[in-house]
Backbone as a ProteinNet text record, in pm:
[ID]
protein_1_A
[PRIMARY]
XXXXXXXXXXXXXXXXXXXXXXXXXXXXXXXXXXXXXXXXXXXXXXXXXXXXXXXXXXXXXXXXXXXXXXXXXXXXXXXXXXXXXXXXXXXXXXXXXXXXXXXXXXXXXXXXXXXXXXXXXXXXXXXXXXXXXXXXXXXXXXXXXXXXXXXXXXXXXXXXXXXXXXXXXXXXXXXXXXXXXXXXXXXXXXXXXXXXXXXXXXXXXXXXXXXXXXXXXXXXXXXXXXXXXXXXXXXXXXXXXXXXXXXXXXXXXXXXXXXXXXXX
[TERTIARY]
462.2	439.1	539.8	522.4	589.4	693.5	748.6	839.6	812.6	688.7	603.1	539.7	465	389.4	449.3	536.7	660.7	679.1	680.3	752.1	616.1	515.3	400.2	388.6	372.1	362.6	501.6	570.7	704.6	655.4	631.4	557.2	474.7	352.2	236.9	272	392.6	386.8	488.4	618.4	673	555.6	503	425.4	313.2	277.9	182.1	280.2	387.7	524.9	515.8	519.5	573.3	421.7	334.1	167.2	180.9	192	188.9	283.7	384.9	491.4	501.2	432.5	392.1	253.5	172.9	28.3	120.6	202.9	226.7	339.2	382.4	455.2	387.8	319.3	188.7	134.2	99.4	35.2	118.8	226.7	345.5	350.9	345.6	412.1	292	147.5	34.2	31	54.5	73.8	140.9	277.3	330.8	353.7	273	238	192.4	122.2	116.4	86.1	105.6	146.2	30.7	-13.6	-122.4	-90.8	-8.3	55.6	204.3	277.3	429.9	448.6	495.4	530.2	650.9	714.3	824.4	835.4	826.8	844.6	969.7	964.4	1120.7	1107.3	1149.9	1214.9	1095	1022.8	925.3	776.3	786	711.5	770.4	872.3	939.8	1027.6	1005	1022.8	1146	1222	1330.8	1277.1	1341.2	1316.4	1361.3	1372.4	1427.8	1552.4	1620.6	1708.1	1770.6	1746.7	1823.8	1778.5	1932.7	1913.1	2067.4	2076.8	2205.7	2188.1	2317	2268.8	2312.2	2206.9	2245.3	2218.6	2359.5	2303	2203.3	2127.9	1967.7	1877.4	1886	1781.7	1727	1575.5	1398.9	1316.6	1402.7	1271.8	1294.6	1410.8	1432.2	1295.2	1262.2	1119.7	1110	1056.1	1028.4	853.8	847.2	683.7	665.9	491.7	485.3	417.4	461.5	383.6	295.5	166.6	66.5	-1.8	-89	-203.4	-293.3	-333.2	-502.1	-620	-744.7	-840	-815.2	-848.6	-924.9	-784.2	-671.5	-581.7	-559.5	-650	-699.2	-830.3	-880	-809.9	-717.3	-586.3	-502.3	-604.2	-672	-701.8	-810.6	-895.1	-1081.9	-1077.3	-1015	-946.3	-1079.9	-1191.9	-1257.4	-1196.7	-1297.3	-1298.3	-1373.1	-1330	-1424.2	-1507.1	-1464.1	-1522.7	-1666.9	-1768.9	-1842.5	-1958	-2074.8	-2189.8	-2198.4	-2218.7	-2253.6	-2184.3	-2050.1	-1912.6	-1955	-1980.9	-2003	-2077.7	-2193	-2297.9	-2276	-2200.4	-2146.9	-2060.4	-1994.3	-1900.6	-1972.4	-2107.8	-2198.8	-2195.5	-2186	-2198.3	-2339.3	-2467.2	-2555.9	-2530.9	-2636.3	-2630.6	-2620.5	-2684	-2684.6	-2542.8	-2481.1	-2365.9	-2302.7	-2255.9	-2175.7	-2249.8	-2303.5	-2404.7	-2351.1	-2408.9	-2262.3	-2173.4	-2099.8	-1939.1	-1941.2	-1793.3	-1776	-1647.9	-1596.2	-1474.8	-1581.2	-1496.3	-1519.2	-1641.6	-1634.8	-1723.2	-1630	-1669.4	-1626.7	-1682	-1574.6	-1611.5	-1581.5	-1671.3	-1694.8	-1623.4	-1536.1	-1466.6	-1489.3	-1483.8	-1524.2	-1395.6	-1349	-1263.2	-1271.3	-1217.8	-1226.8	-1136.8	-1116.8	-969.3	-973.2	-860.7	-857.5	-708.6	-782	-693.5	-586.7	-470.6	-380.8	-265.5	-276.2	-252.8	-108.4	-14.8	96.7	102	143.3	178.8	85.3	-67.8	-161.2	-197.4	-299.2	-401.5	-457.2	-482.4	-531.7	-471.8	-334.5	-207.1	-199.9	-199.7	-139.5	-291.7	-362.3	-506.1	-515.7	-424	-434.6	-279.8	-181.5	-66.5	-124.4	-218.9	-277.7	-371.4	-378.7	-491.5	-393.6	-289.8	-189.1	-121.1	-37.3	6.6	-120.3	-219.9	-314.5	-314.9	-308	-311.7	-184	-106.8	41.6	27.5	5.4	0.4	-86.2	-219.1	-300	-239.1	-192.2	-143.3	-9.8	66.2	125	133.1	13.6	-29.2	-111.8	-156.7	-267.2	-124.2	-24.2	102.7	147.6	172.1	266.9	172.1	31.4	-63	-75.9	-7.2	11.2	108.6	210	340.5	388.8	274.4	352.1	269.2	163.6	111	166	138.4	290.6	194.4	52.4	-58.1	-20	-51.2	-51.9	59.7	163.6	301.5	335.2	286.5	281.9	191.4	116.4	15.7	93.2	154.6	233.6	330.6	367.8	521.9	453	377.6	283.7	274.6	191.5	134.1	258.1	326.4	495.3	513	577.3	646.7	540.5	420.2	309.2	322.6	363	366.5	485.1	628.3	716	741.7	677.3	674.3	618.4	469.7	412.4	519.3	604	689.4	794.8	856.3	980.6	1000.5	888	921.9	777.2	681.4	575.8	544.7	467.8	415.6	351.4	422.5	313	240.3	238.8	131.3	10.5	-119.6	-269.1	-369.1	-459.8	-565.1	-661.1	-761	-834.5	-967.4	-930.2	-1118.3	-1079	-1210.4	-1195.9	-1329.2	-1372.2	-1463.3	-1445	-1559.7	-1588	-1565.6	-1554.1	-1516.8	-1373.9	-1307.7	-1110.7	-1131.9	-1256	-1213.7	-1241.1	-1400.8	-1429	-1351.9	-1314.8	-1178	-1108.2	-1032.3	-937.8	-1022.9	-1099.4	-1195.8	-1214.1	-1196.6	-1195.2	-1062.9	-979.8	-830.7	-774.9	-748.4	-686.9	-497.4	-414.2	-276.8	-274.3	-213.5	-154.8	12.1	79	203.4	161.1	24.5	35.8	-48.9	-124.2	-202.7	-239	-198.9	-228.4	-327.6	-355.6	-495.2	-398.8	-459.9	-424	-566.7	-547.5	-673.2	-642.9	-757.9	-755.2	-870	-888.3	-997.3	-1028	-1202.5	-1247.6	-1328.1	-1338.1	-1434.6	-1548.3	-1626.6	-1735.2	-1784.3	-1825.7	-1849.3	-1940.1	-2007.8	-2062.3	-2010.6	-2057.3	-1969	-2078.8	-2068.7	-2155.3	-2287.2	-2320.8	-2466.1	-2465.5	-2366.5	-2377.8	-2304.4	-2264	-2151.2	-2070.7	-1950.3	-1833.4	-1719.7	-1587.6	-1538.6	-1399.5	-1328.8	-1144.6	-1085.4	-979.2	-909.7	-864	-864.1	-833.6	-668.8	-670.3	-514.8	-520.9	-410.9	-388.7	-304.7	-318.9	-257.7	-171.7	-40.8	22.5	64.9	110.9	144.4	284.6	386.7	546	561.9	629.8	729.6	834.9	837.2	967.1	1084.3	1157.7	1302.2	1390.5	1367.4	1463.7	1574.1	1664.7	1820.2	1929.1	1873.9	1952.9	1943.9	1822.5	1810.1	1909.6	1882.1	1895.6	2049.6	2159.7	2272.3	2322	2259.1	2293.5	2260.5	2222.1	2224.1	2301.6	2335.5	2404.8	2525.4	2626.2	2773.4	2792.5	2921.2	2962.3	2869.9	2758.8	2683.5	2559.1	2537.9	2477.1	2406.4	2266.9	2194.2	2130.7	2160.6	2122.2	1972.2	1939.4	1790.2	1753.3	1841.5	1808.2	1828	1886.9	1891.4	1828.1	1793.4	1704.7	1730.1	1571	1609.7	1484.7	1532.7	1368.9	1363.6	1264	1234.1	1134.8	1148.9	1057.3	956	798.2	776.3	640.7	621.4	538.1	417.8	271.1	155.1	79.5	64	49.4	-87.5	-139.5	-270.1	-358.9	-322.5	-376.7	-346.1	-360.4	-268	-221.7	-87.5	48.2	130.2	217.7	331.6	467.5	558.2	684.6	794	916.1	1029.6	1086.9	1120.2	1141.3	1310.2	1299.1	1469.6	1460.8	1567.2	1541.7	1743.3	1736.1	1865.2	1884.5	2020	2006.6	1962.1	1910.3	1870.2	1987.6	1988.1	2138.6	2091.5
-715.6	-839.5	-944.4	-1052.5	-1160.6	-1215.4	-1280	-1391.9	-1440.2	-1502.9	-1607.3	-1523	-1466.7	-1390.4	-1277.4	-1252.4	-1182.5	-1301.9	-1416.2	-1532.2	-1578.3	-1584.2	-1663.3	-1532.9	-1424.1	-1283	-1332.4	-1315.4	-1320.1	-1450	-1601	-1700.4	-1649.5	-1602	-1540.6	-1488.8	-1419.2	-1283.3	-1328.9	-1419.5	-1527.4	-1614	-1687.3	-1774.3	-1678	-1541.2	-1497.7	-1450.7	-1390.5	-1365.4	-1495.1	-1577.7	-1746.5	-1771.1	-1779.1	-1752.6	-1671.7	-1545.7	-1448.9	-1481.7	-1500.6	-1474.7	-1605.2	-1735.4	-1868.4	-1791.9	-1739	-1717.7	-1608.1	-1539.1	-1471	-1570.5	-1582.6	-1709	-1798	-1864.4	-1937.6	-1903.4	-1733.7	-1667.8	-1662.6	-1655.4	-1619.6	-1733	-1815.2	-2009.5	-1990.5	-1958.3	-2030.9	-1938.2	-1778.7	-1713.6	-1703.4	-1789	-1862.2	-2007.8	-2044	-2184.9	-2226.3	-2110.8	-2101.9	-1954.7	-1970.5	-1784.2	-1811.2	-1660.3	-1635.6	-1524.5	-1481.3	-1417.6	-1389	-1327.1	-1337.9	-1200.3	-1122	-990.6	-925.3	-928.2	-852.5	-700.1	-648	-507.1	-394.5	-302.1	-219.9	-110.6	2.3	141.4	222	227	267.9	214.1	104.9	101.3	2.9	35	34.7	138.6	164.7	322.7	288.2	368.9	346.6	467.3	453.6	556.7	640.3	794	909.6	918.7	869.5	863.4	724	633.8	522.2	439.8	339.4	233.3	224.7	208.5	162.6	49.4	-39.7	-189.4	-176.1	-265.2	-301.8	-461.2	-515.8	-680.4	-740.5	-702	-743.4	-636.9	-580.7	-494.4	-527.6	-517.8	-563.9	-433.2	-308.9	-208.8	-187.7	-261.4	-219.9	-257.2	-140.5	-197	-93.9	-173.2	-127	-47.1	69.5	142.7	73.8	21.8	5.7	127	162.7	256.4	205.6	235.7	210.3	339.4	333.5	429.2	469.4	538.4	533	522.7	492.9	471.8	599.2	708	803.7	882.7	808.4	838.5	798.2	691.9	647.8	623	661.1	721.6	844.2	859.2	996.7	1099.6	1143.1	1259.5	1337.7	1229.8	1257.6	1252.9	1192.6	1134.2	1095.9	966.6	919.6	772.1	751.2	674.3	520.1	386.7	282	316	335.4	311.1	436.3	360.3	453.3	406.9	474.9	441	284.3	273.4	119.3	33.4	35.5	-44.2	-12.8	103.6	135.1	35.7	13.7	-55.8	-192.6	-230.4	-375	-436	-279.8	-296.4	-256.5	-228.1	-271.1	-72.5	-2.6	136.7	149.1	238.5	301	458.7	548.1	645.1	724.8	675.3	737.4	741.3	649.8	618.6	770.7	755.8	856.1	1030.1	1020.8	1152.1	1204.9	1140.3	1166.6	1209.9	1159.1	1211.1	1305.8	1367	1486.8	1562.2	1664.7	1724	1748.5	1735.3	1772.1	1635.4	1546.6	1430	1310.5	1161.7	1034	967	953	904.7	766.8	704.2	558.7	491.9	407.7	294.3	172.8	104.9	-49.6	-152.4	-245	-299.6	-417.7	-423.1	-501.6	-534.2	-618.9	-688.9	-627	-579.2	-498.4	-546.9	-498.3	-575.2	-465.7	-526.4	-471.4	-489.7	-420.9	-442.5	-375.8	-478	-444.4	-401.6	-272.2	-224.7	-372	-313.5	-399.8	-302.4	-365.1	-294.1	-147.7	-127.6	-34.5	81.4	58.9	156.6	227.7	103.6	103.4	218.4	157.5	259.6	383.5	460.9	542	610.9	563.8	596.1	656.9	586.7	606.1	747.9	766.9	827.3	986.5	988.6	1100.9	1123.5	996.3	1023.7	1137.7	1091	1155.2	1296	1302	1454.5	1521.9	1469.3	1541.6	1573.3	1484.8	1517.3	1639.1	1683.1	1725.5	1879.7	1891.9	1967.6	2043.7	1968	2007.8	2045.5	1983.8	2018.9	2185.3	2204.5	2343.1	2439.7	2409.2	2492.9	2539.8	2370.2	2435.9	2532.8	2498.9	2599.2	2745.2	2780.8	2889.3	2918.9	2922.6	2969.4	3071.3	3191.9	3277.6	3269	3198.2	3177.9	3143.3	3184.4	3129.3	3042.5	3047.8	2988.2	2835.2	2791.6	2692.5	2637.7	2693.4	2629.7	2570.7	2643.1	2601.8	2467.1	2457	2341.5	2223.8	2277.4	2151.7	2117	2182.3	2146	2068.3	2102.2	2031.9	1871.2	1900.1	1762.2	1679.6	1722.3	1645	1605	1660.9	1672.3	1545.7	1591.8	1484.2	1343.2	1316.4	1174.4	1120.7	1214.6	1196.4	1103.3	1200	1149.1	1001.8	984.1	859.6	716.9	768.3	660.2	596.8	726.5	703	692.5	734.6	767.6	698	719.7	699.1	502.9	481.8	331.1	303	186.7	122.8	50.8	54.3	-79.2	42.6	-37.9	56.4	-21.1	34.5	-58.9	-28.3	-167.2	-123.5	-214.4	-236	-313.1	-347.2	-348.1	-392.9	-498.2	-576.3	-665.4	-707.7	-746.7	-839.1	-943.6	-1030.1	-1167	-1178.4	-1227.7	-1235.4	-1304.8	-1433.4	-1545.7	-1463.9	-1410.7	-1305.7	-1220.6	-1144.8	-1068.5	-1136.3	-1231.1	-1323.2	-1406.6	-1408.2	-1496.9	-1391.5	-1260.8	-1184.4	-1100.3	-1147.5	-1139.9	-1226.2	-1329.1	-1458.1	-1449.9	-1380.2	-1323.5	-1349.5	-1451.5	-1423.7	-1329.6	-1322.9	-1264.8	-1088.9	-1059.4	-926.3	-836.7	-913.7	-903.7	-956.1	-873	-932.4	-858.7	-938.3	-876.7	-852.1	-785.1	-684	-660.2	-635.9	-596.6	-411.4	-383.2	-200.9	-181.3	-48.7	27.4	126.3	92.8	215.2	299.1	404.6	544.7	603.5	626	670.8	812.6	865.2	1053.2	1079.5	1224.4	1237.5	1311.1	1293.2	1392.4	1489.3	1537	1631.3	1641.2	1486.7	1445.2	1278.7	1226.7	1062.4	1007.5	938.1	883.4	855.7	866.9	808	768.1	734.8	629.2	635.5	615.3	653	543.9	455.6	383.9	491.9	465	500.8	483.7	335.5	252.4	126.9	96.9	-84.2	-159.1	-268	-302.2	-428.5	-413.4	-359.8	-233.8	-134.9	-3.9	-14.7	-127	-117.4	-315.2	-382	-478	-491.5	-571.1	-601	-668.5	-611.2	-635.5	-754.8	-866	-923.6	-926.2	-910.7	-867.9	-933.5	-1092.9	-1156	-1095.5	-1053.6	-962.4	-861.7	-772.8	-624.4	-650.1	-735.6	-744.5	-740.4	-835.1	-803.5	-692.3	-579.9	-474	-296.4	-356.5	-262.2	-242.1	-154	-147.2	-33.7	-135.7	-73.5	-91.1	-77.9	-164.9	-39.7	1.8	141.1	158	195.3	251.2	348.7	400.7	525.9	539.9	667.9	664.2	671.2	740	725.3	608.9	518.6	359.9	326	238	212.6	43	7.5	-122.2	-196.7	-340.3	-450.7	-581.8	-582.2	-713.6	-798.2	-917.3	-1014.9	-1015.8	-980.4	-1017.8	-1093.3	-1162.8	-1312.9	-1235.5	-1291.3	-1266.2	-1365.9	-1437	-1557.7	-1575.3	-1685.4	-1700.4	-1611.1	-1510.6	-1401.3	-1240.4	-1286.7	-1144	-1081.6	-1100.2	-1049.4	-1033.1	-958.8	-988.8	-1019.3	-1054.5	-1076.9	-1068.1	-1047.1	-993.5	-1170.3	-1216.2	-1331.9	-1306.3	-1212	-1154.3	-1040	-942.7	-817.6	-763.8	-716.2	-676.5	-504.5	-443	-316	-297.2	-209.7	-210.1	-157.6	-183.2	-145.5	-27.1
5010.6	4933.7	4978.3	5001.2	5060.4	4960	4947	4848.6	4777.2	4834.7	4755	4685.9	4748.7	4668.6	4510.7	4595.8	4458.1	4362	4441.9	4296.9	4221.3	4280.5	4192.7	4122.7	4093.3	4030	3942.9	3941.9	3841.6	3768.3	3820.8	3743.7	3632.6	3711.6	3598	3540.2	3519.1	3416.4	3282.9	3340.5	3248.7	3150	3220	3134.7	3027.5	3083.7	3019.6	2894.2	2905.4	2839.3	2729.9	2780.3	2686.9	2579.2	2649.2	2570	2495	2548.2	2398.9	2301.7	2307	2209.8	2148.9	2187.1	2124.7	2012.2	2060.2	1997.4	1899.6	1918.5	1780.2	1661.1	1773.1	1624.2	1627.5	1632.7	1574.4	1447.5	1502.4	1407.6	1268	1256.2	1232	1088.3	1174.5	1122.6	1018.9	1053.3	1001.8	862.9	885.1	755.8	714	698.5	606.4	557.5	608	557.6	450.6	353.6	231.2	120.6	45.6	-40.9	-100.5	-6.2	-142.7	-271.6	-259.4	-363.9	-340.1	-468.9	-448.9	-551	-532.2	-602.9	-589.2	-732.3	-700.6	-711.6	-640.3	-623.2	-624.1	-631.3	-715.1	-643.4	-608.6	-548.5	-542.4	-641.2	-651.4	-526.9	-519.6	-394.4	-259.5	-251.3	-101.2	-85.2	61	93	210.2	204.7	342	420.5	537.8	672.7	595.9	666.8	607.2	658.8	765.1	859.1	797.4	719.5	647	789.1	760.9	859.2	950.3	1034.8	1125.4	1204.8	1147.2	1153.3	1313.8	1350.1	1509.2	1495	1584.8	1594.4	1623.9	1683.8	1732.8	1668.3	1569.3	1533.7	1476.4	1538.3	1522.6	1473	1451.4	1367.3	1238.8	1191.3	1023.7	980	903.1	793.3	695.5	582.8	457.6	438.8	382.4	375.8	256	270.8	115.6	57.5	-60.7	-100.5	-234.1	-232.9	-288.8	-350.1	-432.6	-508.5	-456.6	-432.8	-390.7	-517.5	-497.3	-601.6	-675.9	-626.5	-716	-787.4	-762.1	-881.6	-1022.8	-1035.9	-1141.6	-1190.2	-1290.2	-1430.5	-1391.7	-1440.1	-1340	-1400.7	-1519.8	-1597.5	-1533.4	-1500	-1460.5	-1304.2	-1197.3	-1075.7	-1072.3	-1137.6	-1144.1	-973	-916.9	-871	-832.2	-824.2	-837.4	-709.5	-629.3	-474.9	-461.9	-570.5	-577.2	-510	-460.8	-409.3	-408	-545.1	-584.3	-507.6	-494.7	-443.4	-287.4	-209.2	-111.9	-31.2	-121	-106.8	-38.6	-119.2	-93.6	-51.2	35.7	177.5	296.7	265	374.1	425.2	346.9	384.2	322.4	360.2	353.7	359.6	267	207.7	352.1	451.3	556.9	654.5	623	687.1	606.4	536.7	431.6	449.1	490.4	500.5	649.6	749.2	874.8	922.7	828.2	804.1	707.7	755.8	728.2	853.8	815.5	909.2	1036.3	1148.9	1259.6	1276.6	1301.4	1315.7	1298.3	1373.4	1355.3	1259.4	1184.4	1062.7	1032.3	1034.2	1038.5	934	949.5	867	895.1	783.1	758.8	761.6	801.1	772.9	641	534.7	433.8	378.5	221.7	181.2	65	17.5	-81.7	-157.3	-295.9	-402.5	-453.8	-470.1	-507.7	-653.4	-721.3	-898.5	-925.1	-946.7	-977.8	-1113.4	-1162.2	-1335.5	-1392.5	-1411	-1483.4	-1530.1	-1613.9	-1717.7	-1654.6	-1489.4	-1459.2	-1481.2	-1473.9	-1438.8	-1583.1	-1671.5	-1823	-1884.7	-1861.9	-1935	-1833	-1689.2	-1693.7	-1742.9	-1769.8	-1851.4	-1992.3	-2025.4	-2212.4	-2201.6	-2071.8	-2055.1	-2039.2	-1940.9	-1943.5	-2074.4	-2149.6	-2260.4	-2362.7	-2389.2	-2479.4	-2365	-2284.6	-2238.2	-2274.6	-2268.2	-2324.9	-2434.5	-2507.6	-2671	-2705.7	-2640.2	-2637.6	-2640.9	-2533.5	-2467.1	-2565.2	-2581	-2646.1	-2813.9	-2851.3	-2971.6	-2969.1	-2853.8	-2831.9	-2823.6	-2761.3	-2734.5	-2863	-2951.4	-3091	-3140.8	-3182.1	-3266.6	-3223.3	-3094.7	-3056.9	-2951.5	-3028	-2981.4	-2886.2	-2899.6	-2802.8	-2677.2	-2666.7	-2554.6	-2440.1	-2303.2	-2204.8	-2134.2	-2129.2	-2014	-2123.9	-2228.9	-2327.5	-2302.8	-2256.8	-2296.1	-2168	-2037.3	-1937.3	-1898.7	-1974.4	-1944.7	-2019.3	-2092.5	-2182.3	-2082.9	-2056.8	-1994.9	-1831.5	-1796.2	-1668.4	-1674.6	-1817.3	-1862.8	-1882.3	-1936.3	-1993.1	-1872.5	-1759.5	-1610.9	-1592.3	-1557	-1512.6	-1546.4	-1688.5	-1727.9	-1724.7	-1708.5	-1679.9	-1525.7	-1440.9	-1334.2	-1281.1	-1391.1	-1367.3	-1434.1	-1517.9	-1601.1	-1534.9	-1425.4	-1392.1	-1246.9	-1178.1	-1044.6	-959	-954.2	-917.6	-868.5	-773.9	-781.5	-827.8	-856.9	-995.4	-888.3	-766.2	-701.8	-677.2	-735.7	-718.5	-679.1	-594.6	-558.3	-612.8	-631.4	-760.9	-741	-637.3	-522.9	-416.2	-367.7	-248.5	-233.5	-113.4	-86	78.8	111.8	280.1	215.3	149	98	34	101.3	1.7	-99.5	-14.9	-178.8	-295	-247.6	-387.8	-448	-353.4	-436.7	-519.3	-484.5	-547.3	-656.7	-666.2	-816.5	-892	-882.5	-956.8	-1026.6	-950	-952.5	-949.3	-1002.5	-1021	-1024.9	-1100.4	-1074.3	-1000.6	-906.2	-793.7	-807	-888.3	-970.1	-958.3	-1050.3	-1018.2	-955	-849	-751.4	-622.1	-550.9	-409.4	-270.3	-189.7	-99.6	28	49.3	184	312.7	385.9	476.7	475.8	459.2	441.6	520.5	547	560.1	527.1	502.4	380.4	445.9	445.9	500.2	348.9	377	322.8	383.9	267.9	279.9	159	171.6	65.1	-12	-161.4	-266.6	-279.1	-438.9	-465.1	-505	-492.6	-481	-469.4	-488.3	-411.7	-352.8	-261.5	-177.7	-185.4	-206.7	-233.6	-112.2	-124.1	-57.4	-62.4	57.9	-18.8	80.4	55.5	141.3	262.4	377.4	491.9	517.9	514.6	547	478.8	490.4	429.6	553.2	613.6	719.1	638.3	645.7	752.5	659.9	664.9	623.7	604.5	681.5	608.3	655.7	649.5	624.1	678.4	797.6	898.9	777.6	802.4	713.1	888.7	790.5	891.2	901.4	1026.3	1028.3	945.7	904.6	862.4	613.3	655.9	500	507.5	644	635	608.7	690.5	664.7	530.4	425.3	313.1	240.5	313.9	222.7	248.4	413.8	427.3	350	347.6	365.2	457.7	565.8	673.3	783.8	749	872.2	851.4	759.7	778.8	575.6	596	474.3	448.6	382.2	390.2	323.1	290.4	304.4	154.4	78.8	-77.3	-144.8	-79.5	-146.4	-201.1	-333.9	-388.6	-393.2	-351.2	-301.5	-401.2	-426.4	-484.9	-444.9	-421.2	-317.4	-367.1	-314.6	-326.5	-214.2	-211.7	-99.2	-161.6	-37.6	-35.5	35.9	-14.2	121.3	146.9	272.7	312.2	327.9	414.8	437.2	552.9	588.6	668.7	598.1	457.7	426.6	438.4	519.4	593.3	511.5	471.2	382	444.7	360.2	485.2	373.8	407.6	260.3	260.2	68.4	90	60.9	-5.8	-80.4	-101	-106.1	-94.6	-158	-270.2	-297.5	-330.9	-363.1	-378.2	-522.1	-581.8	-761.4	-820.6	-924.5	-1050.3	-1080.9
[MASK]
++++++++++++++++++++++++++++++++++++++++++++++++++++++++++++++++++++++++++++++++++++++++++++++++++++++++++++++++++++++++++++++++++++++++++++++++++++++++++++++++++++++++++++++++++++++++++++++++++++++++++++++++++++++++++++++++++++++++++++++++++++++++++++++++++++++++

């Protein structure tokens, strides 16, 4: 290869270099140019690496997991799910699509915008829904005391709602749609709801189709260095940290951290 020829090759590959990385901050600029929602979120659904963090001066992989619900965890009692035939329907899945699939086969996913419900009504009516199982539960225990199967179910159910009170995410998704605006006219909160792009898979149940989120894109949250600094000490975080953040989701339903501190 000649000189020239080496240098117009090093040209092209700069400028294609300068294009891309203009077209992503573009992208960048434009989904934040305005919020479509703003949520503050707590320990419970941001996740650190397992390995923590070690601050490096240029470090570009700190990121936060979000952790989310899936449908058919609510109602928690019945693991009733929305994403039923009907809903299927109108993410553009057919009975035949869902019939298909199954293990050992490609199983077709849809890409769509899906709504996301911070500690709302959904969460709260399946909280009401565990509490009355505790009680339940533990009322069948007292009326028979020496039972160990009864006492065990109590103590399950207890643990169970324990867990949903204190530990668990409160962020749950609780629709989805091919239309955002629609989503969002049906979810108006921008405070305790926000849209995401997911994808949904369809399968059959035990006689009609049903449906389970696949993924939610993006799946974690670039922590920018000039955040991450304020949360190390020593330059280093460890992985049990419990952290709450502000994060913003713009006009491409991206999210991005606006503040982010350690929790008390």
């Amino acid at each position: 290869m000649s000189g020239l020829t080496r240098r117009t090759a090093l040209l092209a590959g700069l400028a294609l270099l300068v294009v891309t990385n203009g077209i992503v901050l573009g992208g960048v600029a434009w989904n934040r140019s305005a919020e479509e929602a703003r949520l503050e979120l707590g320990a419970r659904e941001l996740g650190l690496p397992y390995a923590g963090w070690s601050l490096l001066e240029e470090d570009s992989s700190a990121a936060l997991h979000l952790a989310w619900r899936a449908p058919e965890r609510f109602p928690l009692v019945d693991q009733a799910t929305w994403l039923d035939a009907a809903k299927l329907a109108t993410l553009g899945f057919t009975r035949e699509d869902a019939a298909k699939a199954g293990y050992g086969t490609r199983q077709q996913t849809r890409e769509v915008f899906v709504a996301l419900e911070l500690a709302g009504p959904v969460r709260q009516r399946g909280m009401e829904a565990l509490r009355a199982k505790r009680d339940h539960a533990a009322g069948l225990a007292a009326a028979r005391p020496g039972d160990k199967d009864l006492a065990r179910r109590a103590e399950f159910a207890r643990s169970e709602l324990d867990h949903e009170e204190q530990r668990a995410s409160r962020l749950v998704a609780v629709d989805a749609d091919r239309d955002a605006a629609a989503l969002r006219a049906r979810w108006p909160d921008r405070t305790r709801y926000a849209i995401l792009r997911g994808r949904v898979r369809a399968m059959m149940g035990a006689q009609e189709p049903t449906g389970y989120l696949a993924s939610l894109t993006p799946a974690a949250i670039h922590v920018p260095a000039a955040i991450l600094r304020g949360l190390t000490t020593g330059g280093t975080l460890k992985a049990d940290t419990k952290l709450r953040a502000v994060i913003a989701f713009g006009r491409r339903y991206e999210p991005w951290i606006v503040s982010a501190a350690k929790a008390e």
